[in-house]
C-alpha positions in Angstrom: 94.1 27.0 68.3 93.8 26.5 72.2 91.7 28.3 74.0 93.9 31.3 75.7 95.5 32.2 72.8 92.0 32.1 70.7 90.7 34.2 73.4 93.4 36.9 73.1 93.8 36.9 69.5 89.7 37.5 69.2 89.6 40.2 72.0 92.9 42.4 70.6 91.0 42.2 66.9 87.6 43.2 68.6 89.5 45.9 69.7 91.4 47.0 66.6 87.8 46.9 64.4 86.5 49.1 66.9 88.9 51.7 67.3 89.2 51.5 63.2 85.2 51.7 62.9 85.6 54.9 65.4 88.6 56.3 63.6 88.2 55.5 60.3 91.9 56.0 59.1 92.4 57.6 55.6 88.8 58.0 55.7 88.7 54.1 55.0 85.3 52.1 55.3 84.9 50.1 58.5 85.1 47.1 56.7 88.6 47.5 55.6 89.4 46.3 58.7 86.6 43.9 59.7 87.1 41.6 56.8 89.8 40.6 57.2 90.0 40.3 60.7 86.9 37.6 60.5 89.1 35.8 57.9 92.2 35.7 60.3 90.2 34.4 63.3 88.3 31.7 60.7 91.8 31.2 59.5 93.3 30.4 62.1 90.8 28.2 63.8 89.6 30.8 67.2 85.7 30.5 65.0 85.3 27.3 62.9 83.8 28.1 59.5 80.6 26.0 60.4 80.0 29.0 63.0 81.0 31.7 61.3 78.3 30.4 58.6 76.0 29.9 60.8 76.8 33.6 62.1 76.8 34.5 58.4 72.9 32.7 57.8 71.3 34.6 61.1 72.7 37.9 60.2 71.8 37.9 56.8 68.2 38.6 57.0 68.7 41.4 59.8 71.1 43.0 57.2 69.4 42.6 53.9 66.3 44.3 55.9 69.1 46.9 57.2 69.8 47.3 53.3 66.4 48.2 51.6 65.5 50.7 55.2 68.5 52.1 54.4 67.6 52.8 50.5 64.1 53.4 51.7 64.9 56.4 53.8 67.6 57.9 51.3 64.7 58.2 49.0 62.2 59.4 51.3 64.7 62.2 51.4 65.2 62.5 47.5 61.2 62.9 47.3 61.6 65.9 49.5 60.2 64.7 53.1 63.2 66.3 55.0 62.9 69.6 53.9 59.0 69.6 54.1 59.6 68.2 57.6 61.8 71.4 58.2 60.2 73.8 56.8 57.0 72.5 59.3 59.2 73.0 62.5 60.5 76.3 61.2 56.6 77.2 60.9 55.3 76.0 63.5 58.4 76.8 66.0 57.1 80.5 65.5 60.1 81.8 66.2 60.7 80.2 69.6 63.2 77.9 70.3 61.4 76.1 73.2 58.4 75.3 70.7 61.5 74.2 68.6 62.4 71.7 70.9 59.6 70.0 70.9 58.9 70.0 66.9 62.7 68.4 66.9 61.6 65.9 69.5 58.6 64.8 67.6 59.9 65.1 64.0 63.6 62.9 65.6 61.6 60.6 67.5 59.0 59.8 64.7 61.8 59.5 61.8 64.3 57.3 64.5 61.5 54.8 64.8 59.9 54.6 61.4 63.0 55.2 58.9 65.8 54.0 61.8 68.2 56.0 63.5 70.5 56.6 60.4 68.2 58.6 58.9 67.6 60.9 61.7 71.2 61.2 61.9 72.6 61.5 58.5 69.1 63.2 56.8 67.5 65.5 59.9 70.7 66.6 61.6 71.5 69.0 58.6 67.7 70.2 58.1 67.6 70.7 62.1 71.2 73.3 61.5 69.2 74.9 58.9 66.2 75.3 60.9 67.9 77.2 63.9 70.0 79.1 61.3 66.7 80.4 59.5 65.1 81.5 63.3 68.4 82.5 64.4 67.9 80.2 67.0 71.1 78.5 69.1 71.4 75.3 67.3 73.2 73.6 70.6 70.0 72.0 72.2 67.8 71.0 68.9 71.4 69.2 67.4 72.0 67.3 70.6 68.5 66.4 70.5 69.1 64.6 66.9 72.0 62.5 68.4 70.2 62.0 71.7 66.7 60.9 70.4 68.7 58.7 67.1 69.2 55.9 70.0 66.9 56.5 72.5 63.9 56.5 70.2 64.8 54.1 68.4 63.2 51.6 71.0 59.4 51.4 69.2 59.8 49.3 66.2 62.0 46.1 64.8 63.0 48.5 62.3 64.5 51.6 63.9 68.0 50.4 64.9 70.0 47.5 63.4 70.2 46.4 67.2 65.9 46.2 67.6 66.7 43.9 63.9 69.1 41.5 66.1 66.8 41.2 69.0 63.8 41.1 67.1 64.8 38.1 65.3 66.2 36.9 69.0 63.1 37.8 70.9 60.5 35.3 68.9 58.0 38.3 69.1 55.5 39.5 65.9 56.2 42.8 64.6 52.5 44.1 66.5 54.0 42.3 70.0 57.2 43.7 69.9 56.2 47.4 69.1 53.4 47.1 72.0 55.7 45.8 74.6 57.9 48.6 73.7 55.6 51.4 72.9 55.9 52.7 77.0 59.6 52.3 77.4 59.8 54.4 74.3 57.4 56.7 75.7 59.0 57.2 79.0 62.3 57.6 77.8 61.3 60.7 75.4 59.9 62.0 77.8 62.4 61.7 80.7 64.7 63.1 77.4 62.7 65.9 77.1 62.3 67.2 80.3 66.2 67.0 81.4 67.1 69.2 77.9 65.1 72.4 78.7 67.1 72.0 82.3 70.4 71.2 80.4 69.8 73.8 77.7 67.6 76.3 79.6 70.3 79.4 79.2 70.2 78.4 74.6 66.5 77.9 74.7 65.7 81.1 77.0 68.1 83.2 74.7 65.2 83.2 71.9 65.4 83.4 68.1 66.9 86.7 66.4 65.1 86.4 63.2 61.3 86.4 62.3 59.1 83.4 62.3 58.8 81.7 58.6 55.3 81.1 57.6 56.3 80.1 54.1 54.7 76.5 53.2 56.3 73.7 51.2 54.4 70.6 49.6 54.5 67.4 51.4 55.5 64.4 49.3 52.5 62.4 49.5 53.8 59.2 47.7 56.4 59.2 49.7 54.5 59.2 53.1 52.0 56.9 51.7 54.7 54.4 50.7 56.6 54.6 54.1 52.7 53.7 55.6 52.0 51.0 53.5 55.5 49.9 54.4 54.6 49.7 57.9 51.4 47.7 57.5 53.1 45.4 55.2 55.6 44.6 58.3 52.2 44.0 60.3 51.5 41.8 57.9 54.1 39.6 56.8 54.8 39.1 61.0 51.1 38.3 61.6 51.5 35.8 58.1 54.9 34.1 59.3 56.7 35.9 56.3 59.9 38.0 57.1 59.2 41.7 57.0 62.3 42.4 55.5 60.4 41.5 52.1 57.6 44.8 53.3 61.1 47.0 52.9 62.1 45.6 50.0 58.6 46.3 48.7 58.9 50.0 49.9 62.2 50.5 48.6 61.6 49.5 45.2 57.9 51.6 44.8 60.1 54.4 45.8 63.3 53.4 43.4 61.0 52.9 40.6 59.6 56.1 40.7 62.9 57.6 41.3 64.3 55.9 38.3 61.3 56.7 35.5 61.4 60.6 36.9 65.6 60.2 36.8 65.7 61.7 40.1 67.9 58.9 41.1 70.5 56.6 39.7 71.5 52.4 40.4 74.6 53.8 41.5 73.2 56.2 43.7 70.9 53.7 45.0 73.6 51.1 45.8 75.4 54.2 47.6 72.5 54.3 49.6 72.2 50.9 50.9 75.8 51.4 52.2 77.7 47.7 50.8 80.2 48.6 52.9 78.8 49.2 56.3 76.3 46.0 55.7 80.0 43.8 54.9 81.1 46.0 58.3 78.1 44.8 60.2 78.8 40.5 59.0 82.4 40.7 59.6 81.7 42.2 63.0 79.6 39.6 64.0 81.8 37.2 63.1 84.9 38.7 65.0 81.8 38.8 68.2 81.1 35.4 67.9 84.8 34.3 68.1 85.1 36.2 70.9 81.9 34.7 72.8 82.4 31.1 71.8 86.2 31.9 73.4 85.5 32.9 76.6 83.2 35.8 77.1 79.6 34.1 77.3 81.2 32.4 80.5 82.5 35.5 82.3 79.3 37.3 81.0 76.8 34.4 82.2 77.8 34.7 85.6 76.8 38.6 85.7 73.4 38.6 84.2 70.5 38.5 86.6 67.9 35.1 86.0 64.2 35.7 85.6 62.3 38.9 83.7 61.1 40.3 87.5 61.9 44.2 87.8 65.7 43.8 89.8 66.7 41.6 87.1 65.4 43.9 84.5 67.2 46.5 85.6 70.2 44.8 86.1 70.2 43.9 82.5 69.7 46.7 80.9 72.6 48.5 83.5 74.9 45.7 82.3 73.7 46.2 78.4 74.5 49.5 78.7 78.1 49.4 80.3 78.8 47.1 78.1 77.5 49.3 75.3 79.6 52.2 76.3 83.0 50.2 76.6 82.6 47.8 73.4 80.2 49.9 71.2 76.3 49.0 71.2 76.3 46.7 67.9 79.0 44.3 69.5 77.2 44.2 73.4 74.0 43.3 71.7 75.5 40.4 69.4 77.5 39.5 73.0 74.0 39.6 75.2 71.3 38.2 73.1 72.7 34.4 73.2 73.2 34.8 76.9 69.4 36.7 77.5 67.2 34.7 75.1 66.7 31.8 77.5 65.2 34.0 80.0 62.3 35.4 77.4 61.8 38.4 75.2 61.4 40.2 79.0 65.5 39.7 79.0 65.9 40.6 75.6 63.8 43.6 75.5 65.6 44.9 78.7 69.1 44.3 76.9 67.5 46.4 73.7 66.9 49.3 76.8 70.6 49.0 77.7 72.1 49.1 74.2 70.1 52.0 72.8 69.7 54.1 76.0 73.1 53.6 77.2 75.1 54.9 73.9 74.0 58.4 74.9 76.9 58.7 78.1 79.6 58.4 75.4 80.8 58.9 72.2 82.1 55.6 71.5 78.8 54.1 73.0 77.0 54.0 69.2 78.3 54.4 65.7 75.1 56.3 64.9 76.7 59.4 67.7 80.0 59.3 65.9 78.8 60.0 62.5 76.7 62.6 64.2 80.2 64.3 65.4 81.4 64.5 61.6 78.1 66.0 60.9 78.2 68.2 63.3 81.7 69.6 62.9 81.3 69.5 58.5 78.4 72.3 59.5 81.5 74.2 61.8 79.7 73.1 65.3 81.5 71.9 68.2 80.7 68.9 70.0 82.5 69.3 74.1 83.3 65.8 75.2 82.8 67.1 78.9 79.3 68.5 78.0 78.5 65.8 76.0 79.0 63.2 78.8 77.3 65.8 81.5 74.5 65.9 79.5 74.4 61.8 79.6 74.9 61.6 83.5 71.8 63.4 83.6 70.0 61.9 80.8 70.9 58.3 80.6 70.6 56.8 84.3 66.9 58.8 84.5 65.7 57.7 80.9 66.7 54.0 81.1 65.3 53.6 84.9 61.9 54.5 83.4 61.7 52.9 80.4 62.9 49.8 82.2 60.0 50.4 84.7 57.8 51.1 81.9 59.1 47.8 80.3 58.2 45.6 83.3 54.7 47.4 83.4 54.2 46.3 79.4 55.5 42.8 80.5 52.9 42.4 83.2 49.9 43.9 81.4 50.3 42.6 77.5 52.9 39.3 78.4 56.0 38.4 76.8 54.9 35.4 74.7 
């Protein structure tokens, strides 16, 4: 196929998997539409099926890793960890929604980075409705905060996003390196987060809670938590040994499946529901429609817009561009787009790009999957989610959070290097 009309064909099908992955017609997995789109552009020659393999062999790690998180933090919640977390901000919160805020900023920011973004989203959104309801607190700011803190605190660890996967396996960087390099961005950007929603919300979080504090206490699932630590130090590890730490969540997931099975809390259908097949065949296709699109044109126009070296300026300008392009392509695809292009540079570049895609997603709906699956969450518990607050709240939020986590990054850089 020559170049132009490869070019066009692998843009307009870029486009048609994203706006099916954001509307999901008929209620239809995203894949439905991936697929087969990868197989028309290897069909027809705009990716040659030596590249799409090769595509197919660097993603599969990051996605079976993606697969037993996934499983890993569907069981954390069968063992009871979400409600125990909830029922700990409802008693601690002591009926004020200020103190609220912060339990949902520690309890979002800790699950986003140990159990990955999903779970904050799909497990601690509903607990965090239920919270508010039970202190008859406005549920407005402690929601948003779910959506807002599922990307930007899931900068810490390899494992909290499946873009820190794609860059982590980019960057060259241990497990230990990674997550001290960005354990100040991640820092910085809560806090910027933080201090921005009592301005935002000030008039919810003034209003106070209309119902008594709860000082009822609920068991914590110790296997659970000791699994998810173990699971931790086994990525430590198997980074420090050379081994892939997606084998440390496969270990995790299974301790807790096997448990789950013998007490017949769970099922292997419930468990293959868990590591989402469908979204993981979403996330190869995808790829795969990326890379057509790269190899046809796009790493050219890109290359000549990203800033050389890992000094502050270019920093910054990398993660600005990450993040534009997170917000007009989704943050999955501007990742797979800006890692090839980045990597030369040093895990500086990449790490700036991983600021970009994960901060950036917070100005717009369309910037991250993980923000619209929060809006069906939010509307299934009768909320309403106002596009023009929304992206208020991310003019104030995003430009402040990413300039200090960027600063924050080049400060890491300097005093731990990027090698």
């Amino acid at each position: 196929m020559n170049t132009p009309l490869a070019e066009a064909l692998s843009a307009a099908l870029l486009v048609l998997v994203l706006a099916c992955a954001v509307v999901r017609p008929f209620g239809l997995p995203e894949a439905v539409v991936a697929v087969p789109a990868a197989a028309l552009l290897v069909g027809v020659g705009a990716v040659s099926l030596d590249d799409a393999r090769a595509e197919a062999a660097q993603l599969g790690p990051v996605i079976g890793f993606l697969a037993a998180v996934l499983v890993l933090a569907q069981l954390c919640d069968d063992e009871g960890l979400f409600q125990a977390c909830g029922a700990w901000m409802a008693r601690t919160a002591a009926g004020r929604p200020r103190r609220l805020l912060v339990q949902v900023f520690l309890a979002a920011s800790a699950i986003t980075a140990v159990l990955s973004l999903d779970a904050t989203v799909v497990l601690l959104t509903p607990v965090v409705f239920a919270t508010a309801a039970r202190l008859g607190a406005r549920p407005k700011p402690h929601v948003y905060a779910c959506t807002h803190l599922s990307n930007t605190a899931s900068l810490l660890l390899p494992v909290s996003n499946l873009t820190n996967l794609l860059a982590f396996a980019a960057s060259g960087l241990s497990f230990a390196r990674f997550a001290a390099l960005m354990t100040l961005p991640w820092l910085a950007a809560i806090a910027v987060e933080y201090v921005v929603f009592r301005r935002f919300f000030a008039t919810d979080l003034d209003a106070g809670a209309q119902a008594p504090s709860v000082t009822e206490t609920t068991e914590l699932p110790l296997f659970a938590l000791v699994t998810v630590a173990c699971t931790l130090a086994g990525f430590l590890l198997t980074s420090a040994l050379g081994i892939d730490p997606a084998w440390a969540a496969l270990a995790g997931a299974l301790t807790l499946a096997t448990r789950a099975l013998v007490r017949r809390r769970t099922t292997p259908k419930a468990l293959l529901g868990a590591a989402s097949v469908p979204f993981l065949a979403f996330v190869l296709a995808l790829g795969i429609v990326v890379r057509a699109v790269v190899d046809n044109g796009l790493d050219s126009a890109l290359g000549q817009l990203i800033p050389g070296g890992t000094g502050l300026p270019a920093l910054l300008g990398i993660a600005a561009l990450a993040a534009v392009l997170a917000n007009v392509i989704n943050n999955l695809p501007a990742v797979l787009v800006l890692l090839p292009l980045t990597a030369p540079s040093g895990p500086g570049a990449v790490l700036a790009v991983l600021l970009g895609v994960n901060i950036g997603p917070n100005l717009t709906y369309a910037g991250s999957l993980a923000t619209l699956l929060w809006r069906r969450i939010v509307h299934a518990h009768d909320g309403e989610v106002e596009l023009r607050e929304f992206t208020r709240l991310g003019v104030y939020a995003v430009p402040a959070s990413l300039g200090a986590s960027v600063l924050a990054l080049w400060a890491s850089l300097a005093a731990i290097g990027g090698g």
